[in-house]
C-alpha positions in Angstrom: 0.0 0.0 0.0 2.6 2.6 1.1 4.5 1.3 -2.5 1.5 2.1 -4.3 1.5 5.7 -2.4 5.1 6.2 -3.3 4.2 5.9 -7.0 1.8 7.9 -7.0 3.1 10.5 -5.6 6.4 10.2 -8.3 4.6 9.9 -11.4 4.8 13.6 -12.9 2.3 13.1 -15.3 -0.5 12.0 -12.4 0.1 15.2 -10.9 -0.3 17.6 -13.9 -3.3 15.8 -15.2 -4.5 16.7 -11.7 -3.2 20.6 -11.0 -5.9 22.7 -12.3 -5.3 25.7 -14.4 -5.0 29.7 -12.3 -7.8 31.3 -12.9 -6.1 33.5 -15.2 -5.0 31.3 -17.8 -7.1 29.9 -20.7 -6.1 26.6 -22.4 -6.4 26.1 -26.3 -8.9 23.7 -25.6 -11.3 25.9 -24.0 -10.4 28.0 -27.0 -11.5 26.0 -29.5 -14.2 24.5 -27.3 -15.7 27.9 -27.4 -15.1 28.3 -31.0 -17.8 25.7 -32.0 -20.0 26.4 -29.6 -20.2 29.7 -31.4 -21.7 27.9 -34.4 -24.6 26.2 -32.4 -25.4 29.6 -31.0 -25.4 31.2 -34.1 -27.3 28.4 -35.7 -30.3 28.7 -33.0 -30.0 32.3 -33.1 -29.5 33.7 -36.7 -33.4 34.4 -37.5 -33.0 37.1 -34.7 -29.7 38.5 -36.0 -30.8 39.1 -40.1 -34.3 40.3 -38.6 -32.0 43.1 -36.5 -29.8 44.2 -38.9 -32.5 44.6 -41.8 -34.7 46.2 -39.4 -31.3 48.6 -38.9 -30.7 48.3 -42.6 -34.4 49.8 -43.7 -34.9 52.5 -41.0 -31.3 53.7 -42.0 -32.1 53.7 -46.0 -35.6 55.9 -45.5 -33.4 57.9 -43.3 -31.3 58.6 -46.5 -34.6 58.9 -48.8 -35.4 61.6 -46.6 -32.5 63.8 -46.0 -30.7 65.0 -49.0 -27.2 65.1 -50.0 -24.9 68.1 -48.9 -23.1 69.7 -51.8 -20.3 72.2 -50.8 -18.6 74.3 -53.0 -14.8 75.2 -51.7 -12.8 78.1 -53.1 -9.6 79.6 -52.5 -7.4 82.8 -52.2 -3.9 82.7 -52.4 -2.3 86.3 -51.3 1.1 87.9 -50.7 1.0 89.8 -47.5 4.3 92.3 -47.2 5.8 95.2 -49.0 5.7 97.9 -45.4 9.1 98.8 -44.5 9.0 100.3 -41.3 12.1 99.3 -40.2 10.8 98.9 -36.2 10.8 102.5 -34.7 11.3 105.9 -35.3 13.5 106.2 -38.9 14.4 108.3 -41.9 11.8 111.4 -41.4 9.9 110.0 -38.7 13.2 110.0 -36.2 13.1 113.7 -37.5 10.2 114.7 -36.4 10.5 112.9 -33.2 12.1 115.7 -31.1 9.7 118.1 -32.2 6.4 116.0 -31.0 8.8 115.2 -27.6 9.0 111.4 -28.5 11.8 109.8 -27.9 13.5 107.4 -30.6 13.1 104.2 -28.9 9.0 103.7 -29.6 8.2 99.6 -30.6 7.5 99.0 -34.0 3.4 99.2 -35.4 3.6 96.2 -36.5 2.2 93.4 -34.2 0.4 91.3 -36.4 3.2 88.7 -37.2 3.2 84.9 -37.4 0.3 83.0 -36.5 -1.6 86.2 -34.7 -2.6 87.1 -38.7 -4.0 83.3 -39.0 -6.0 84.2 -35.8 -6.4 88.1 -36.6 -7.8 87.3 -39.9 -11.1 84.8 -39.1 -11.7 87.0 -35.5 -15.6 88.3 -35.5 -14.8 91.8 -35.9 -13.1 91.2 -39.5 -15.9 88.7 -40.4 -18.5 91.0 -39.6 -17.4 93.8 -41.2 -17.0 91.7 -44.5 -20.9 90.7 -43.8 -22.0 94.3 -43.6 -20.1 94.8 -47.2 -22.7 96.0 -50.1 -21.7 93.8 -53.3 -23.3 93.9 -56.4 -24.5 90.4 -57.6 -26.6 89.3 -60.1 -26.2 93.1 -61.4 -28.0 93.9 -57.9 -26.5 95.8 -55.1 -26.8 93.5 -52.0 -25.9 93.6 -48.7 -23.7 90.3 -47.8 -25.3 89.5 -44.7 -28.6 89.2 -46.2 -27.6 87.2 -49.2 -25.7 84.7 -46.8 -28.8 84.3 -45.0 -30.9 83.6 -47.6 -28.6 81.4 -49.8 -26.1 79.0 -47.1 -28.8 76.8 -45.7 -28.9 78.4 -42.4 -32.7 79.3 -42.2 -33.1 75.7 -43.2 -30.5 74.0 -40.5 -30.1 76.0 -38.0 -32.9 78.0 -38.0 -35.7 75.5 -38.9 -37.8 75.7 -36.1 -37.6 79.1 -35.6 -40.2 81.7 -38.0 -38.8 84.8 -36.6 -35.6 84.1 -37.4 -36.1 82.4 -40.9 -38.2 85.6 -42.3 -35.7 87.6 -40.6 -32.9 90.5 -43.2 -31.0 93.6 -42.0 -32.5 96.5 -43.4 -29.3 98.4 -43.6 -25.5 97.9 -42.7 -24.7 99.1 -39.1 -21.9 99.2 -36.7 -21.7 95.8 -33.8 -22.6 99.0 -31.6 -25.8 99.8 -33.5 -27.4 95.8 -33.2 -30.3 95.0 -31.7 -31.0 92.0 -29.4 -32.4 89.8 -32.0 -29.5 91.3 -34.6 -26.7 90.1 -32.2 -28.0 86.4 -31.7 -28.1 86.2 -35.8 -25.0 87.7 -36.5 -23.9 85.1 -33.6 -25.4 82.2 -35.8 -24.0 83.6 -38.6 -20.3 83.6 -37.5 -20.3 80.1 -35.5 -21.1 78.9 -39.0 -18.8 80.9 -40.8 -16.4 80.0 -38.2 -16.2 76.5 -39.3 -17.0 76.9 -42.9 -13.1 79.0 -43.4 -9.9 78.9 -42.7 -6.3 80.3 -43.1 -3.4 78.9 -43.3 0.3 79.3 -44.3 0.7 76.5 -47.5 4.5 76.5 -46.8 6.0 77.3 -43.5 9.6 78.9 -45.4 6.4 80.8 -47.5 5.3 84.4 -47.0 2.5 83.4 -49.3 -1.2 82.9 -47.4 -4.0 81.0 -48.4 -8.1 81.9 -47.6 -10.4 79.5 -48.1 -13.9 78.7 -47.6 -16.9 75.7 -48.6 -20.1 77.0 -48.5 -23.2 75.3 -50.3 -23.7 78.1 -52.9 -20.9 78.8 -55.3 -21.9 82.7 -56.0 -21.7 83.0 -52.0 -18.3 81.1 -51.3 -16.6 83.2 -54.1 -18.1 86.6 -52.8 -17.2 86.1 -49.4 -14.1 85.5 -50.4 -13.6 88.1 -52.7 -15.1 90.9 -50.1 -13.3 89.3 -46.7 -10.0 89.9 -48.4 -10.7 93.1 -49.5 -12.2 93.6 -45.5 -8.9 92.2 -44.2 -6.6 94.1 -46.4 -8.3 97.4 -45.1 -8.3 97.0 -41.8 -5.2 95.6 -41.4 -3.0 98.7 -43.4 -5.3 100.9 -41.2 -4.3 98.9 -37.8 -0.3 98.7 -39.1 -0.3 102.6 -40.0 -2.5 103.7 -37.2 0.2 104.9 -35.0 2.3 107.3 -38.3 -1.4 108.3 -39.3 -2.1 109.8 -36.0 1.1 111.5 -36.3 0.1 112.8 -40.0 -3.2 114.2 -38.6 -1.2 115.8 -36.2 0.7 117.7 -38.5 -2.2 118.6 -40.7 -3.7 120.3 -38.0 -0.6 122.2 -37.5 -0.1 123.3 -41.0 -3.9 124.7 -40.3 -3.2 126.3 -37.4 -0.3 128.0 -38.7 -1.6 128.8 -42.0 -4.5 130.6 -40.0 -2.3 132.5 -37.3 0.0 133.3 -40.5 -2.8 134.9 -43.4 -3.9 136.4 -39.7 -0.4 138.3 -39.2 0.2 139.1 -42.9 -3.8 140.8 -43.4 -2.8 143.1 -40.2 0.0 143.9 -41.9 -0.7 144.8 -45.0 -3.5 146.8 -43.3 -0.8 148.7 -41.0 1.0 150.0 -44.3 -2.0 150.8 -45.9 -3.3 153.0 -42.8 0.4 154.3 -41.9 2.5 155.1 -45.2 3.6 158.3 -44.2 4.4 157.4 -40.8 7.9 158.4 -39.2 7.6 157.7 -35.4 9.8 155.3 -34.1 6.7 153.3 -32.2 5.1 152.8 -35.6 8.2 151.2 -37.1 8.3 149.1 -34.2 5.1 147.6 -34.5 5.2 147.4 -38.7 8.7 145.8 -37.8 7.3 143.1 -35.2 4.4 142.4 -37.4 7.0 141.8 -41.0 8.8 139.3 -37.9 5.7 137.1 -36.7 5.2 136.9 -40.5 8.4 135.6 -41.4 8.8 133.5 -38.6 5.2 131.8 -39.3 6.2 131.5 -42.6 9.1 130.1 -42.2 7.0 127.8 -39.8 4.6 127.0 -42.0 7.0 125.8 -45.0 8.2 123.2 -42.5 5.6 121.9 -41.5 4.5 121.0 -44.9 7.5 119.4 -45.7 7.4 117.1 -42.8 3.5 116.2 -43.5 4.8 115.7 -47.6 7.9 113.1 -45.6 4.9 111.7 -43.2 2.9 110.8 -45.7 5.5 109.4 -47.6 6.3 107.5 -45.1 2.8 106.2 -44.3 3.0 104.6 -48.2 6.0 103.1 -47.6 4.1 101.5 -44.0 1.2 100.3 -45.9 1.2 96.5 -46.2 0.9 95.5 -49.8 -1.7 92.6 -50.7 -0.7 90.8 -53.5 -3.1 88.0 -55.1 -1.2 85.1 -56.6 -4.3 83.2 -57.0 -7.8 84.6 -57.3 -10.8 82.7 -57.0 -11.5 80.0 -60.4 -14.5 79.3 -61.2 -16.1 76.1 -61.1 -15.4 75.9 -57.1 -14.6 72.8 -56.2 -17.7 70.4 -55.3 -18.1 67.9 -52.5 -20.9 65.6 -51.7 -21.6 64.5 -48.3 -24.1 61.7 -48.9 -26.1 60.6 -45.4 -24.8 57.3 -44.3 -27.7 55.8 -42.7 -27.8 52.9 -44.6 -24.1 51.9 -43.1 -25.0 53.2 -40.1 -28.0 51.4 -39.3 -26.8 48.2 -40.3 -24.0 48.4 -37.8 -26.3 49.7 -34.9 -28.7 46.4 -36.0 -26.3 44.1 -35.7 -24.3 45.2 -31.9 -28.2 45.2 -31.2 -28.6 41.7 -32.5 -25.1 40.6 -30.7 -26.8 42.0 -27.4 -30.0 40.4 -28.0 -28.4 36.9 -28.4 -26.3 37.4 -25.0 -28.6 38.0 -23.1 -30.9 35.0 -24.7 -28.1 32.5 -24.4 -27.4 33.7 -20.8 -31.1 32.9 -19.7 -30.7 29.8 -21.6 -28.1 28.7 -19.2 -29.5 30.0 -16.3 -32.8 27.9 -16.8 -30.8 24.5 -17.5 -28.6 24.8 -14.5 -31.8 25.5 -12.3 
């Protein structure tokens, strides 16, 4: 008996046939166990899964009878942004004219909008809206942009669909963001979260100075106006934003050459009415005051001719400042067209069938549960 014991216990293959697996291994017999068991399940199951996924299948395809294709039409700018040559700071005429406004030398260059702030700069809601309150003649009709963007992007049809107020709604004139009213500033909202994702700007090559604005809207006359007008709208404000600082200082000196031309026809009329009133005139207080006058008037002039030339420099200089668009592509027409077809035949097939596969889980799991009980 004890022999018997002995043998037992030294026979290697006794004791794997009786160690049971961990828990957290899985033999390739289970495996394949498993495997065919599939087929039975699928075999006493399979009227359930087709009757799922065509169910999926036919609600999906008279989802797509009734919603229609999206057709986008996508055009493109390509521009040249440069030409300024302010040279950061105060140089050439403007360092001259620095000591005479009491500025010193040393002021940071105008231009700030560099890099990827113009990418930003150039879709920000104050540049958009500006282009949308832009009068363009189409279809040999003046029109204002907003209202045709309104009536022809599918906005009153998407977004607005279940609003009448807002469907029937135009802007009877362009007006400033200051002048909206409530119900203005929610459109104009709607309008530029759509606008938002329907453009973009980009640099095409990163050694490039070359831009490119582009847009897919779903009417071609729309996408290739508001392109057209939003570069035009960034181009403007922009050159005024760079020269705003040398344009205040031309202003400036256009009020001066006023002011002194006024103070100087002033001193000459009085005069040239002194000597007509005291030719004959010998006294020594009368000389004096005919001498101070022929002073002021030479020193005004003298004034005067200086100023000019330093507004003729300033605005030289604000041409030279003045960014300089350059199109090296305009917009071609045909756009470019793509169709977004529904896909809710695809869709509803798929949702069917993880429907179906959840369906026959928890079938087969009742299944065993009733033939262990």
């Amino acid at each position: 008996m004890a022999s018997t014991n002995l043998s037992d216990t030294n026979n290697p293959n006794h004791l794997s046939a009786a160690r049971p697996l961990p828990p957290d291994q899985i033999s390739p017999k289970s495996v394949v166990i498993s495997v065919f068991q599939l087929k039975y399940v699928f075999m006493r199951n399979w009227k359930v899964l087709l009757l799922l996924v065509c169910l999926g299948g036919l609600i999906g395809f008279i989802y797509d009878l009734f919603h229609k294709t999206k057709v986008t039409y996508t055009g493109t700018i390509m521009f040249n942004l440069g030409g300024s040559s302010s040279g950061g700071g105060f140089g050439g005429e403007l360092g001259q004219l620095a000591g005479a406004f009491g500025l010193s030398s040393g002021a940071p260059d105008a231009n700030i909008f560099v890099g990827d702030n113009f990418l930003i700069y150039a879709k920000s809601r104050p540049v958009v809206e500006k282009t949308l309150m832009q009068t363009d003649t189409i279809n040999g009709k003046d029109t204002l942009l907003v209202n045709y963007y309104i009536r022809h992007s599918g906005i009153r049809d998407q977004e607005w669909e279940d609003n009448d107020s807002l469907r029937a709604f135009y802007f009877k004139r362009a007006k400033l963001p200051s002048e909206y009213t409530k119900t203005e500033q929610l459109v104009m909202s709607d309008i530029y979260a759509r606008i938002e994702g329907e453009m973009a700007v980009k640099q095409p090559e990163r050694k490039s100075s070359f831009m490119e604005l582009s847009c897919f809207m779903e009417n071609e006359q729309l996408a290739a106006t508001f392109l057209t007008n939003h570069l035009k709208t960034i181009e403007q404000d922009y050159q005024k934003k760079q020269t705003k600082k040398t344009r205040e200082m031309y202003d400036l000196l256009i009020d001066r050459v006023d002011s002194l031309q006024s103070r100087l026809t002033g001193t000459e009329n009085k005069l040239a009415q002194y000597m007509d009133q005291n030719q004959q005139v010998v006294v020594a207080q009368g000389r004096m005051t005919e001498n101070k006058l022929t002073r002021n008037s030479g020193f005004l002039t003298t004034l005067y001719y200086q100023a000019l030339q330093q507004a003729d420099n300033m605005r030289l200089s604000l041409i030279r400042e003045t960014p300089l668009f350059t199109i090296i592509k305009p917009v071609y027409y045909p756009l470019h067209i793509d169709t977004i077809a529904t896909a809710g035949l695809q869709i509803g097939i798929i949702v069917g069938l993880v429907l179906s596969i959840l369906v026959i889980f928890l079938r087969e799991t009742y299944r065993s549960v009733m033939r262990e009980a």
